[in-house]
MDTraj code that builds the backbone (N, CA, C; nanometers):
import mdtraj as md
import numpy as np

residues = "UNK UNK UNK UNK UNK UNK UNK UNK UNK UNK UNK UNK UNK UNK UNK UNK UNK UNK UNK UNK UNK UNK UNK UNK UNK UNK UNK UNK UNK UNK UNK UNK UNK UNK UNK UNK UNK UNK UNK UNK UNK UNK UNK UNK UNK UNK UNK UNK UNK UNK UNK UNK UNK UNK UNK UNK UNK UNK UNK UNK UNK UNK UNK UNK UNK UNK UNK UNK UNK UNK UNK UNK UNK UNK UNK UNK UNK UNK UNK UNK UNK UNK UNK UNK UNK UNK UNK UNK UNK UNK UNK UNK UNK UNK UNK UNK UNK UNK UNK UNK UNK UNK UNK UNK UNK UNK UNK UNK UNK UNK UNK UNK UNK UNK UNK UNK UNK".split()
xyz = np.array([
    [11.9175, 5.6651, 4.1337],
    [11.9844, 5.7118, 4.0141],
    [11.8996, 5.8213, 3.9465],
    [11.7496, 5.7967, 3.9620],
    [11.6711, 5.8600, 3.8422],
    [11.6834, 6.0182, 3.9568],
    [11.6732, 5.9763, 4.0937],
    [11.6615, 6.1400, 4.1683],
    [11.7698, 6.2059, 4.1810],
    [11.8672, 6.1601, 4.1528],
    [11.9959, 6.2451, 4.1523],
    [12.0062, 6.3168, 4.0067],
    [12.0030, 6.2206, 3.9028],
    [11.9844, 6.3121, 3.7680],
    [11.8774, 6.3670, 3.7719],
    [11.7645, 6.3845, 3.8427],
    [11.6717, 6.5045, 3.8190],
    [11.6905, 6.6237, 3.8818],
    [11.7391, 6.5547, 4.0379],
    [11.8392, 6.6911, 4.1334],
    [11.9494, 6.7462, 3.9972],
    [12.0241, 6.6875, 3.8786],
    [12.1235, 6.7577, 3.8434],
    [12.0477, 6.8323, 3.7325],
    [11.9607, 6.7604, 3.6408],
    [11.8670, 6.8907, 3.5719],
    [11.8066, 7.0056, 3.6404],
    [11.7628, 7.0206, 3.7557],
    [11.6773, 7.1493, 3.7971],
    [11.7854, 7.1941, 3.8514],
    [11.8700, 7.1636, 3.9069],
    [11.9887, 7.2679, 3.9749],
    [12.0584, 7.2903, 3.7891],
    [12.0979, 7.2582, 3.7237],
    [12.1410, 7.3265, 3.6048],
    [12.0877, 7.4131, 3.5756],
    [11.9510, 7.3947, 3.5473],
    [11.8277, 7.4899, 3.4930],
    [11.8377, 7.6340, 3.6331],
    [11.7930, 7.6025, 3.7227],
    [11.8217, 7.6745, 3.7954],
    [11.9576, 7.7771, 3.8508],
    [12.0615, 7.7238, 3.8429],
    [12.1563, 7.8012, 3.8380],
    [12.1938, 7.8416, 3.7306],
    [12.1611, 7.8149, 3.5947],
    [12.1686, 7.9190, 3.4886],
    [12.0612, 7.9967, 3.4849],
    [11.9452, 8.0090, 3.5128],
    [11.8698, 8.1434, 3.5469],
    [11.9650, 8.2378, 3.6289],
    [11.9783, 8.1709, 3.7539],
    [12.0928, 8.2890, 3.8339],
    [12.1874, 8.3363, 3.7824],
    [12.2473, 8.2641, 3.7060],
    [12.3556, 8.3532, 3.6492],
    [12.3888, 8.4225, 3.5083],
    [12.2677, 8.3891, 3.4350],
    [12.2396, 8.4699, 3.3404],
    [12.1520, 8.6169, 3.3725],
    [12.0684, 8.6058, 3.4555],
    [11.9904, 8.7112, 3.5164],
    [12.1898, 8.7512, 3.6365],
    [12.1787, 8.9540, 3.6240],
    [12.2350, 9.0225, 3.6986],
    [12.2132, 8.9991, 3.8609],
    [12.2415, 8.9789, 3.9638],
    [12.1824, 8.9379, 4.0918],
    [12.3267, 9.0388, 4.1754],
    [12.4265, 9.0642, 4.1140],
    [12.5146, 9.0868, 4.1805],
    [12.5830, 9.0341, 4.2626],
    [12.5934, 8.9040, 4.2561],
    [12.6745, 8.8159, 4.3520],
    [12.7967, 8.8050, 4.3347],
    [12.8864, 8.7666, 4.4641],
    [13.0561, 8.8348, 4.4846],
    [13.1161, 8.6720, 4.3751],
    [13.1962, 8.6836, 4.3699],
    [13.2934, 8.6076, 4.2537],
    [13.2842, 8.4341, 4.3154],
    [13.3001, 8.4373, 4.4352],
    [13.2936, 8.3002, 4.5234],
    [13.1614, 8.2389, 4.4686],
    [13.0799, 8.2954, 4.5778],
    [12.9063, 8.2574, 4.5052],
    [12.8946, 8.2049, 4.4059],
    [12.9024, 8.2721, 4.2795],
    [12.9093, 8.2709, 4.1460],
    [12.9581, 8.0914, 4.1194],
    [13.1035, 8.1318, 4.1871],
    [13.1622, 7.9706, 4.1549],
    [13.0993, 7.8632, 4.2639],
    [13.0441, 7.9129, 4.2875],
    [13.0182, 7.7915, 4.3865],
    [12.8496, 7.7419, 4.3555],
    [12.8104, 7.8732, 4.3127],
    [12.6430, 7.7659, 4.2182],
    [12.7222, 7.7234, 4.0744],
    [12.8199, 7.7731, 4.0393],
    [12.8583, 7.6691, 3.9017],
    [12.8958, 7.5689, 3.9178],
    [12.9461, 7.5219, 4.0491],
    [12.9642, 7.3982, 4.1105],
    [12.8696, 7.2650, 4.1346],
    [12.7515, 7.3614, 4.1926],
    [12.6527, 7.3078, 4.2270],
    [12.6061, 7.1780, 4.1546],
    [12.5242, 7.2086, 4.0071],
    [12.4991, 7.0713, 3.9297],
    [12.6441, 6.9536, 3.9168],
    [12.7609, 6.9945, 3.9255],
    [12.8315, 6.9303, 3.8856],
    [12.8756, 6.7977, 4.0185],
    [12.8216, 6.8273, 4.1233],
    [12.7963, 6.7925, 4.2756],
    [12.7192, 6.6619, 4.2292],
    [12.5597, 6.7244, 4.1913],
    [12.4826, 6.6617, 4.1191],
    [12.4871, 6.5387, 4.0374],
    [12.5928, 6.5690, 3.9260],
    [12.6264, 6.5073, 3.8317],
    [12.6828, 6.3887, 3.8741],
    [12.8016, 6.4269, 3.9433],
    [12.8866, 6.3275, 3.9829],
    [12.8067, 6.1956, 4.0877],
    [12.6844, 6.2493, 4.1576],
    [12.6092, 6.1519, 4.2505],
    [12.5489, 6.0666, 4.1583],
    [12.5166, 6.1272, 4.0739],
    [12.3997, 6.0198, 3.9656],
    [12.5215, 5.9657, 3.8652],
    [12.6543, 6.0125, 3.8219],
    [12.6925, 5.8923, 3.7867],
    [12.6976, 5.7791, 3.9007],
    [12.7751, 5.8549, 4.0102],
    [12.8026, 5.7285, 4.1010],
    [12.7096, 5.6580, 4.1719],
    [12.5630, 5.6768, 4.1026],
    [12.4319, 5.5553, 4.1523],
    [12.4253, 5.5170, 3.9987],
    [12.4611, 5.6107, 3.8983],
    [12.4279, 5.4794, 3.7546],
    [12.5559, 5.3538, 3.7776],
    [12.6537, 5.4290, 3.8268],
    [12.7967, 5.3009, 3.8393],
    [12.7214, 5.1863, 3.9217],
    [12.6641, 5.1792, 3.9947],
    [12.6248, 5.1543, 4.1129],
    [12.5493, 5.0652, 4.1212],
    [12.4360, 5.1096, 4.0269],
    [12.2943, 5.0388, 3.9263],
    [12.3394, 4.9427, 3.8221],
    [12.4587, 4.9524, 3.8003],
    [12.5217, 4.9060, 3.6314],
    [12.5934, 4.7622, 3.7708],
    [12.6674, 4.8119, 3.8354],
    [12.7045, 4.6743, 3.9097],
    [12.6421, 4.5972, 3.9658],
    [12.5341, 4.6109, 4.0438],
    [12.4213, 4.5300, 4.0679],
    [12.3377, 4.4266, 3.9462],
    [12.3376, 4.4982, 3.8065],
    [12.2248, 4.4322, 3.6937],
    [12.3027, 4.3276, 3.7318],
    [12.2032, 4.2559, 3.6991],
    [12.2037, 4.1173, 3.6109],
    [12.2707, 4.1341, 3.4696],
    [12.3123, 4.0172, 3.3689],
    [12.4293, 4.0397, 3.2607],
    [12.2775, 4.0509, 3.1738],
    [12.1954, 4.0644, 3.1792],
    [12.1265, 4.1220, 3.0664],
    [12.0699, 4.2509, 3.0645],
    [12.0872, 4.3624, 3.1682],
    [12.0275, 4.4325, 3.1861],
    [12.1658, 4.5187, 3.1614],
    [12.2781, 4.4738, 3.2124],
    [12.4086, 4.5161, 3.1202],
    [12.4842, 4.5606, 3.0040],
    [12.3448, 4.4367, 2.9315],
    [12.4229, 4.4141, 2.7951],
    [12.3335, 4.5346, 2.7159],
    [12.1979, 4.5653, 2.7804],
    [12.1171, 4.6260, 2.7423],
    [12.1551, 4.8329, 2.7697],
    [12.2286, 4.8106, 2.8824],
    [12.2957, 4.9242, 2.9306],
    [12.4015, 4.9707, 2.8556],
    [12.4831, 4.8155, 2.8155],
    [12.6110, 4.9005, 2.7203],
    [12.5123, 4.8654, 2.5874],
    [12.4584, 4.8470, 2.5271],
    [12.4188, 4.8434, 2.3997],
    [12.3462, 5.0360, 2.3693],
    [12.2898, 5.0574, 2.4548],
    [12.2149, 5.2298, 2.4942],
    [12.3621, 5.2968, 2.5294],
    [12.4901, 5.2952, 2.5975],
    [12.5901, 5.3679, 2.6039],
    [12.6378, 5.3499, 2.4700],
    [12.6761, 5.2435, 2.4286],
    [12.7678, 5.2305, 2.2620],
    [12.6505, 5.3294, 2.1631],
    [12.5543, 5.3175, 2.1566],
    [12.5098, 5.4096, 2.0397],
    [12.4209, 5.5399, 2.0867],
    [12.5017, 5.5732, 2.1905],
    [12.4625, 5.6850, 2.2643],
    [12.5987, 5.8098, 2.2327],
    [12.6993, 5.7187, 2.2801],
    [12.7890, 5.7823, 2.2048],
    [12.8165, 5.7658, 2.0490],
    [12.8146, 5.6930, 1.9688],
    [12.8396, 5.6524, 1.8627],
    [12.7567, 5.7594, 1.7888],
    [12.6139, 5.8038, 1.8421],
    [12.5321, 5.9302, 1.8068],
    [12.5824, 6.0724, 1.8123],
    [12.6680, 6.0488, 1.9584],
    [12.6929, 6.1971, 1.9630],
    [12.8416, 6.2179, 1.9216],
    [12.9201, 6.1237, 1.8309],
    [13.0288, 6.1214, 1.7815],
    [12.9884, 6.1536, 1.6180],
    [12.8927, 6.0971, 1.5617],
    [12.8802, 6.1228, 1.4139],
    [12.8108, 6.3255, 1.4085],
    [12.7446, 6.2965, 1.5451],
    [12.6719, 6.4542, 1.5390],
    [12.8132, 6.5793, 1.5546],
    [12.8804, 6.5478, 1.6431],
    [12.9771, 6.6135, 1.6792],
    [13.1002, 6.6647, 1.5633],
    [13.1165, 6.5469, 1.4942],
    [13.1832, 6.5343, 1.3864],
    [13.0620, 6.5873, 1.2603],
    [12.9689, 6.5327, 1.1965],
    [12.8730, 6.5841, 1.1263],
    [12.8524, 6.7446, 1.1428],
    [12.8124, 6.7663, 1.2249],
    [12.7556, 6.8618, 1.2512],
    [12.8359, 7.0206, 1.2204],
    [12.9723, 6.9753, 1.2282],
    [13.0600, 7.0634, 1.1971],
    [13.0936, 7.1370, 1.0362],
    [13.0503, 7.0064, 0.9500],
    [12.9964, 7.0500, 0.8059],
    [12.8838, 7.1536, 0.7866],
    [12.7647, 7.1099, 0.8805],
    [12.6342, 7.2132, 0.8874],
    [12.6795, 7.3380, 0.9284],
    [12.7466, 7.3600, 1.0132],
    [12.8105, 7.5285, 1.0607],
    [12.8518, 7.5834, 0.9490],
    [12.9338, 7.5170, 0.8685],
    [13.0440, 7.5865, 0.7790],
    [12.9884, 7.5365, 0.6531],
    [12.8023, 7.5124, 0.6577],
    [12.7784, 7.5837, 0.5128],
    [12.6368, 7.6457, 0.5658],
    [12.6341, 7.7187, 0.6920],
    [12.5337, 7.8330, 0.7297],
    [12.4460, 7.8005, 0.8524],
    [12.4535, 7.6305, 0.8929],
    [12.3292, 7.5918, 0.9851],
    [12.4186, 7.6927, 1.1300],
    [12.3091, 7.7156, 1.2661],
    [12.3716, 7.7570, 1.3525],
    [12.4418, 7.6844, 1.4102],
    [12.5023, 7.7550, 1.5014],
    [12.6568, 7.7226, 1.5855],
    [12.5932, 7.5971, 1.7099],
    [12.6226, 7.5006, 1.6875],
    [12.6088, 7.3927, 1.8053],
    [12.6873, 7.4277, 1.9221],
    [12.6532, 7.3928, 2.0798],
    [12.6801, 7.3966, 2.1690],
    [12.7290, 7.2696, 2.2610],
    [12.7508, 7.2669, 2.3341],
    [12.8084, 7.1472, 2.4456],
    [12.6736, 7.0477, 2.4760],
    [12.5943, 7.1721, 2.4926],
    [12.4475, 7.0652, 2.5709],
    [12.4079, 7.0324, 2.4010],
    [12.4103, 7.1400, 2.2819],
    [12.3554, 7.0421, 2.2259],
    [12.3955, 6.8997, 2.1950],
    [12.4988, 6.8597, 2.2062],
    [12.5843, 6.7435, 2.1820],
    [12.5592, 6.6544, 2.2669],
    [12.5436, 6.6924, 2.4139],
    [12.4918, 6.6020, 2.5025],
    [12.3803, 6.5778, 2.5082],
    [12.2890, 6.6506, 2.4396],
    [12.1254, 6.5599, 2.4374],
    [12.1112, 6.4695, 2.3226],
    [12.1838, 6.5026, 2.2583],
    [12.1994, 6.4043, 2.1454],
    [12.2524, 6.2744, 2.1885],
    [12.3851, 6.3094, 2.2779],
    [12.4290, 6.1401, 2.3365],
    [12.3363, 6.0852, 2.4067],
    [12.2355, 6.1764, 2.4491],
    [12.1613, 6.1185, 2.5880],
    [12.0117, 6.0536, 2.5355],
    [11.9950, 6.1241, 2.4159],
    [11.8523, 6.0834, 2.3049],
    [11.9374, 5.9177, 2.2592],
    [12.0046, 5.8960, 2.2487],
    [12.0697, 5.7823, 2.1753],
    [12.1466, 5.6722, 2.2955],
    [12.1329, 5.7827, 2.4065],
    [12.1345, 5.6543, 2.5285],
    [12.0097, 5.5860, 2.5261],
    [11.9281, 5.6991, 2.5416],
    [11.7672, 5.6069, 2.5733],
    [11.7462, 5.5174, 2.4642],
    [11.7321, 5.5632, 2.3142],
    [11.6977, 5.4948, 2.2381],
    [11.7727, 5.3617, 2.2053],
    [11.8896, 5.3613, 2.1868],
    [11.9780, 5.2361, 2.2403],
    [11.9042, 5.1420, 2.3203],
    [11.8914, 5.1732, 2.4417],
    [11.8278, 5.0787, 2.5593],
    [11.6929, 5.0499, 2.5072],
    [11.6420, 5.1026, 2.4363],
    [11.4579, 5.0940, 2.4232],
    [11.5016, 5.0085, 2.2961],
    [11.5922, 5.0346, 2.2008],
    [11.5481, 4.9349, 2.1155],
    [11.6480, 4.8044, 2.1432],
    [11.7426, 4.7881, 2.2431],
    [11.7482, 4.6981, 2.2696],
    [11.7315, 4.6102, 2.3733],
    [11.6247, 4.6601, 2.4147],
    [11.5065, 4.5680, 2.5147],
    [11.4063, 4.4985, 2.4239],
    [11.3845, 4.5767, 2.3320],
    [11.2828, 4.4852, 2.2664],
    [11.3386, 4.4122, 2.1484],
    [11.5083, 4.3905, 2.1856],
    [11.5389, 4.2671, 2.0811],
    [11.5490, 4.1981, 2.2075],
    [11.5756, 4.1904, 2.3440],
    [11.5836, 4.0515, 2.3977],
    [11.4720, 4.0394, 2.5029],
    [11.3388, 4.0671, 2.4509],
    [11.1689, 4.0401, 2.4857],
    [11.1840, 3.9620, 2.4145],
])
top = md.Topology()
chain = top.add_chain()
for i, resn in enumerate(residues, 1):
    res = top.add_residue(resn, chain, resSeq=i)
    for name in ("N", "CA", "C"):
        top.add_atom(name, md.element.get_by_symbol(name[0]), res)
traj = md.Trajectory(xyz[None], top)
């Protein structure tokens, strides 16, 4: 799980260098490294699905407790955040929204491991 989401961070990172930098590549190409992480993506959900069916029911409960306020984070930010634009803060993006769900996945799971230690 953990090498497939790291295969999907460096191929992101990496194919947005390429395609922010000019390289001249034909229209196919182009779509087909924008493809690339999303290849990625889809493997490491389908080893987190994978990982999540195997736990044990506490390592579950600990999994959806880090998904529920993972999103629940990036729902108040998403929604919040839209006040900050429209009285001057800058313009939020897609990824920023998703590191926010993904800061509040982890933290979720971390603090609820150490309610059932």
């Amino acid at each position: 799980c953990a090498g497939w989401m790291f295969a999907w961070a460096v191929s992101f990172v990496g194919v947005t260098k390429l395609l922010v930098s000019d390289h001249g590549l034909s229209t196919q190409v182009v779509w087909l490294l924008a493809a690339t992480p999303n290849v990625f993506a889809v493997l490491a959900l389908l080893a987190y699905l994978r990982f999540v069916r195997m736990a044990d029911e506490l390592m579950r409960k600990i999994q959806f407790d880090g998904l529920a306020i993972g999103f629940g984070c990036g729902a108040i930010f998403a929604m919040g955040y839209q006040l900050f634009e429209r009285a001057g803060a800058p313009q939020a993006d897609s990824n920023d929204l998703l590191m926010v769900m993904m800061l509040g996945w982890v933290a979720g799971q971390l603090y609820s491991m150490g309610r059932y230690r």
